[in-house]
BAROMAR-175333 format. One record per residue (C-alpha): x, y, z; residue number from 1; residue in one letter. Coordinates in steps of 0.2 Angstrom, whole numbers. Layout:
X	Y	Z	NUM	A;
...
***
This chain:
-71	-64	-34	1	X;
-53	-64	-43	2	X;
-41	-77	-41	3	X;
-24	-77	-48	4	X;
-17	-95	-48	5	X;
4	-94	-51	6	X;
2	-82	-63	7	X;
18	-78	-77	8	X;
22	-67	-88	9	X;
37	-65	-102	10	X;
44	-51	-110	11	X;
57	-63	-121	12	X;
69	-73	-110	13	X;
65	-61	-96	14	X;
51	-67	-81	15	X;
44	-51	-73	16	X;
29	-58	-66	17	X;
34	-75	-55	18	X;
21	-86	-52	19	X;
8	-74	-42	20	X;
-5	-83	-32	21	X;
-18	-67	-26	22	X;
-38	-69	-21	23	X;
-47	-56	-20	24	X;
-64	-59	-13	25	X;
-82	-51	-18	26	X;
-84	-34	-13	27	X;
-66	-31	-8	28	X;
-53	-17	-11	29	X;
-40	-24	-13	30	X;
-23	-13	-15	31	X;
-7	-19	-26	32	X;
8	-9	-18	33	X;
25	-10	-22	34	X;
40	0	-29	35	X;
42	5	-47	36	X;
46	-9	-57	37	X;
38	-21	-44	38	X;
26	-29	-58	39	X;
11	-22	-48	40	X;
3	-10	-66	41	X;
9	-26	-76	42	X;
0	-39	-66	43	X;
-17	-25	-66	44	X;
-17	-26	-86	45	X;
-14	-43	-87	46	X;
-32	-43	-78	47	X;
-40	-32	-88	48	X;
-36	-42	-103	49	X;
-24	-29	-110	50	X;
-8	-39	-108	51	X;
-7	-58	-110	52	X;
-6	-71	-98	53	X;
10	-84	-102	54	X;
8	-96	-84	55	X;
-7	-100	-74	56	X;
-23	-94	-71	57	X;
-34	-79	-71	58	X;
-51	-85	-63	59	X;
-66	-71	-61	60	X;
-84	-80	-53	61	X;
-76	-97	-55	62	X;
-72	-93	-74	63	X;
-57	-97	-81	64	X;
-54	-78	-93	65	X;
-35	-81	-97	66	X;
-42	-82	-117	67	X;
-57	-70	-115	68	X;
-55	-54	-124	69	X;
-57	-38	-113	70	X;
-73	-32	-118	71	X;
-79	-47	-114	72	X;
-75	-49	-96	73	X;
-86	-35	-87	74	X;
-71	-26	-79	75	X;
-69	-6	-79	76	X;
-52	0	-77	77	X;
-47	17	-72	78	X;
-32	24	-78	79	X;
-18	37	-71	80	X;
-21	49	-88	81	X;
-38	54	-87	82	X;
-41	49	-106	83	X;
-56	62	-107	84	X;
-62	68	-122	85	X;
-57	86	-124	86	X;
-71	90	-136	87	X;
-85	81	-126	88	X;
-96	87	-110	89	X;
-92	78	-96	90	X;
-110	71	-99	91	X;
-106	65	-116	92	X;
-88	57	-108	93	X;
-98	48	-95	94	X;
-109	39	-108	95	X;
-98	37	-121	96	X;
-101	17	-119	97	X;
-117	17	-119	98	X;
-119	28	-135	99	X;
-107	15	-142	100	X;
-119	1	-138	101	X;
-132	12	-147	102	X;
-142	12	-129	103	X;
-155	25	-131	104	X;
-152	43	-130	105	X;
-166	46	-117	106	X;
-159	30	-105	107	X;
-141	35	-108	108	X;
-147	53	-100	109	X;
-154	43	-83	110	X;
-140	33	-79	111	X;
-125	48	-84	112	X;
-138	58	-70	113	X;
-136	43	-58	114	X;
-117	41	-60	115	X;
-117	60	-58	116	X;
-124	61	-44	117	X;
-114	48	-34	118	X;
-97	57	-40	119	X;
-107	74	-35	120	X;
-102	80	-53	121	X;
-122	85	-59	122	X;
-118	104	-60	123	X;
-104	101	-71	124	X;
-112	88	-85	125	X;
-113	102	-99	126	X;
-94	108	-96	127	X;
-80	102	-107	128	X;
-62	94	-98	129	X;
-56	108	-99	130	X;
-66	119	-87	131	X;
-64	105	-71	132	X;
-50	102	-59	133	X;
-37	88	-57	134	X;
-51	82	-44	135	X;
-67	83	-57	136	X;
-57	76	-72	137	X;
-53	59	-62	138	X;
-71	60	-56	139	X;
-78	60	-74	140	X;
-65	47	-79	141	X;
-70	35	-63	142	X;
-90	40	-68	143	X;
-86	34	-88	144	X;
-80	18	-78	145	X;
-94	13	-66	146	X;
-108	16	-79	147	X;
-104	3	-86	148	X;
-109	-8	-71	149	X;
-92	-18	-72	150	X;
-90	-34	-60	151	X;
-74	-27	-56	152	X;
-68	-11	-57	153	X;
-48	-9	-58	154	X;
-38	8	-56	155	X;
-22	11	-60	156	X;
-12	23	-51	157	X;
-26	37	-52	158	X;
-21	48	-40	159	X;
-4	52	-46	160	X;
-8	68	-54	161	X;
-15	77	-40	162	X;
-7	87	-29	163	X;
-9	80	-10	164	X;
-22	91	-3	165	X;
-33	84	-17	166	X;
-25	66	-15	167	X;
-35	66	1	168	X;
-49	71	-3	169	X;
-50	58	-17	170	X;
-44	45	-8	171	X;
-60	50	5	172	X;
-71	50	-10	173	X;
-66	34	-19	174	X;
-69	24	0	175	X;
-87	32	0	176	X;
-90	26	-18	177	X;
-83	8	-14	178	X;
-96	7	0	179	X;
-110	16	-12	180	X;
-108	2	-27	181	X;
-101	-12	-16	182	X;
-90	-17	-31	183	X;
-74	-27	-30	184	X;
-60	-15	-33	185	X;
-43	-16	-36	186	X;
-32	-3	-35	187	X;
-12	0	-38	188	X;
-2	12	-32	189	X;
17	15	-25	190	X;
10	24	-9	191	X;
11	16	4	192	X;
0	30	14	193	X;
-16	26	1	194	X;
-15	7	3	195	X;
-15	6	21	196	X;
-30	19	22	197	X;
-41	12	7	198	X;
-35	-4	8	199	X;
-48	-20	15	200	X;
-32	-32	8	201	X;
-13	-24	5	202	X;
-6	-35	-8	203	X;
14	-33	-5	204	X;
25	-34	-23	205	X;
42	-34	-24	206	X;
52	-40	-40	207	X;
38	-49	-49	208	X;
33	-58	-34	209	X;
20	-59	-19	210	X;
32	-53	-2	211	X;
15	-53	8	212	X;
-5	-48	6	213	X;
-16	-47	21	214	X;
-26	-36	30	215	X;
-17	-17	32	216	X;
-14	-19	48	217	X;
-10	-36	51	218	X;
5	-32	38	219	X;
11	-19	50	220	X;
10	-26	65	221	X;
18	-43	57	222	X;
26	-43	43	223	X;
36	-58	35	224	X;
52	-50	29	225	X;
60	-34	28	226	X;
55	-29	14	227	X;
38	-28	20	228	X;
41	-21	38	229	X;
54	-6	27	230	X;
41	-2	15	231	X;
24	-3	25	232	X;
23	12	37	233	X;
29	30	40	234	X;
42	32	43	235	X;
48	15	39	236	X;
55	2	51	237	X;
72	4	61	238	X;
82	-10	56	239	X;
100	-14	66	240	X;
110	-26	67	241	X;
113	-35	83	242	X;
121	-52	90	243	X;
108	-63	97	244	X;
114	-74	113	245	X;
109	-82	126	246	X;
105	-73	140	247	X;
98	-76	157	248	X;
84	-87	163	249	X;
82	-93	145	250	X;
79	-76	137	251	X;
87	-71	123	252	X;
100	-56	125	253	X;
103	-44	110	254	X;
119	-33	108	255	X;
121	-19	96	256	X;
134	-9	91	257	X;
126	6	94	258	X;
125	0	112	259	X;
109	-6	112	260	X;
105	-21	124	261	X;
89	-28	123	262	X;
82	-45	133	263	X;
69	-54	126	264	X;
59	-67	137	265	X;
55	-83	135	266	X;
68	-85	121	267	X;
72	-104	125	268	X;
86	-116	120	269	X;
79	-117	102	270	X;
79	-96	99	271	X;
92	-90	84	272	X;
109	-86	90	273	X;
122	-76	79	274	X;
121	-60	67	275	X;
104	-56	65	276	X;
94	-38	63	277	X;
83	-31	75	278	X;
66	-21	70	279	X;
57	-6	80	280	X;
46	7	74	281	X;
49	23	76	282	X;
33	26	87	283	X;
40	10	98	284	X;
58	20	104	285	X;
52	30	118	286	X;
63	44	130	287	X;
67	37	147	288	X;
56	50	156	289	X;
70	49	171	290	X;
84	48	159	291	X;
88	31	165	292	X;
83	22	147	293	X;
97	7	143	294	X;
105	16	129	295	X;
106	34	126	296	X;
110	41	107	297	X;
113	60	98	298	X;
100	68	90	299	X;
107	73	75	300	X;
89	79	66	301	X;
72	88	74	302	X;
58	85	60	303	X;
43	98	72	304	X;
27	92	59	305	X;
15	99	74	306	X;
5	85	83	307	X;
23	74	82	308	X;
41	77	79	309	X;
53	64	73	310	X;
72	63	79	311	X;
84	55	68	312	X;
97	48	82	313	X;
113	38	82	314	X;
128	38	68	315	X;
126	44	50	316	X;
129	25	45	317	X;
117	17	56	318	X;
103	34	60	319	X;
88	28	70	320	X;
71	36	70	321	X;
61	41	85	322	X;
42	46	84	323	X;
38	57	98	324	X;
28	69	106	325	X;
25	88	94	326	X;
32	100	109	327	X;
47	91	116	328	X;
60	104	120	329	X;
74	94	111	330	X;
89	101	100	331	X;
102	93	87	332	X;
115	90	98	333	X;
106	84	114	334	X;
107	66	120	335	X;
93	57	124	336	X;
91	40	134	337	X;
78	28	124	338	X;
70	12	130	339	X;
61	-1	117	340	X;
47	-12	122	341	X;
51	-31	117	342	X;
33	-36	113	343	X;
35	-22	99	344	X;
50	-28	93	345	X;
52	-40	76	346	X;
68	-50	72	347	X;
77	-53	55	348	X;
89	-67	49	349	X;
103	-64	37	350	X;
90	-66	22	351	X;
79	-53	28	352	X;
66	-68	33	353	X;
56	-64	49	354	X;
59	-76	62	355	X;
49	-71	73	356	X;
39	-54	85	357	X;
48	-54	101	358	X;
37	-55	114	359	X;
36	-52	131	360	X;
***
């Protein structure tokens, strides 16, 4: 178990790390996610012991490691370079720490097989680096982590230099491997698409500071800002700007310019009047099967990707997506009515602070 207790960190008069409170618990994978320059690759060395701590605390099993050095603290980390020895086997990569501790030659041999195995590299131990694949190289360079039998293993962008076939298939293979060891993990990354599949908790940075951590889904379904509900999912959330206003039998009425008009129920006398923006997914905006939807728009893009397609709609300055089904017979240039369901809707004040999901 990690805990992160308003955490700082100072490059000179500059704060890039804002008081991060984090916990991850035993066993967890747990996934930082956020755009470049978020703080989310700082924040993973500052763990690991490679950068310092200048604010709060770092707390691993209820041991305060801010000062311990990073040999010391029994974490593996995994980095986006594979770092492999070119003139070693991959057998001879693998237990390169153990030969280092001057561990027997005849032990080091055992557990290299075992940690082969697991990472189904066993036929490749006597190759060198530079007869494996993208896929084997990060294999080797996650098996010369896990030997080591760390507390906590830490992985720093590893997928990046594969290509997205291969991303898959290493995404699938470092899930099995999570459940093999039962390790705590944590893993950064600026794809969205491998936190919300790897992820138990989605740890959300934006600008050196926590927007929101949860479970995957529980972020998709509610998240806290729009930073979140824009950056979780795929395609991202719509987001237009509507007047909010009181509408009939205490609902709450929304008016957009694009000449949506939504009613949400049970509003009340306290809900937010005024300039606010309105969120759907793009899966959430569905064609009026009878053409009688409340607003209709111009598709202006047909994205076909087989099993969906994706519309872009509506204006070049406010363009709305629309997740639908692969084989609708529907043209740039068409017109389509849409209808939005209330309970999937989210609202947004002015300072992109969810106020609430509408619901029905």
């Amino acid at each position: 178990m990690i805990t992160l207790r308003n955490v700082r960190k100072y490059y000179g008069a500059l704060e890039v790390i804002k008081g991060v409170d984090i916990t991850v618990e035993d066993g967890e994978f747990a996934v930082f996610v956020g755009p470049s320059g978020c703080g989310k690759s700082t924040l993973l060395r500052m763990i690991a012991g490679l950068e310092g701590i200048d604010g709060g605390d770092l707390i691993l099993n209820g041991q305060r490691i801010n000062d311990v050095p990073p040999d010391k603290r029994g974490i593996a980390m995994v980095f986006q370079s594979y770092a492999l020895y070119p003139h070693m086997t991959v057998a001879e990569n693998i237990g390169f720490s153990l030969s280092l501790k001057k561990v027997p030659a005849a032990e080091i041999r055992k557990q290299v097989e075992e940690v082969a195995e697991i990472l189904q590299l066993r036929e490749y131990l006597d190759r060198r680096p530079a007869a494996l694949s993208g896929g084997q190289r990060q294999r080797v360079a996650i098996g010369r982590a896990i030997i080591k039998k760390p507390s906590l293993i830490l992985f720093d962008e590893p997928l990046s230099n594969l290509d997205s076939a291969l991303r898959v298939q290493m995404r699938a293979e470092l899930q099995r491997l999570h459940r093999e060891l039962k390790a705590t993990a944590v893993y950064v990354t600026h794809d969205q698409v491998e936190a919300m599949t790897m992820a138990d908790r989605i740890v959300v940075l934006n600008k050196g500071i926590v927007a929101q951590q949860g479970a995957p889904m529980n972020l998709y379904h509610q998240p806290q800002n729009e930073f979140v509900a824009t950056f979780i999912g795929s395609p991202k959330m719509n987001l237009i700007p509507v007047k909010a206003a009181a509408g009939d039998n205490g609902a709450l009425r929304l008016e957009s310019p694009l000449g949506i008009s939504l009613d949400i129920p049970d509003a009340g006398t306290n809900g937010p009047r005024g300039d606010l923006r309105l969120g759907i997914r793009p899966e959430h905006l569905k064609i009026a099967p009878d053409g009688q939807g409340p607003f209709s728009l111009e598709v202006g893009i047909v994205e076909r990707l087989g099993v969906e397609t994706y519309l872009t709609v509506g204006s070049a300055d406010q363009p709305l997506i629309v997740r639908t089904e692969g084989d609708l017979s529907i043209r740039p240039g068409d017109r389509v009515s849409l209808t939005a369901d209330p309970a999937a809707c989210h609202l947004f004040d002015q300072s992109g602070q969810a106020i609430r999901p509408a619901s029905a």
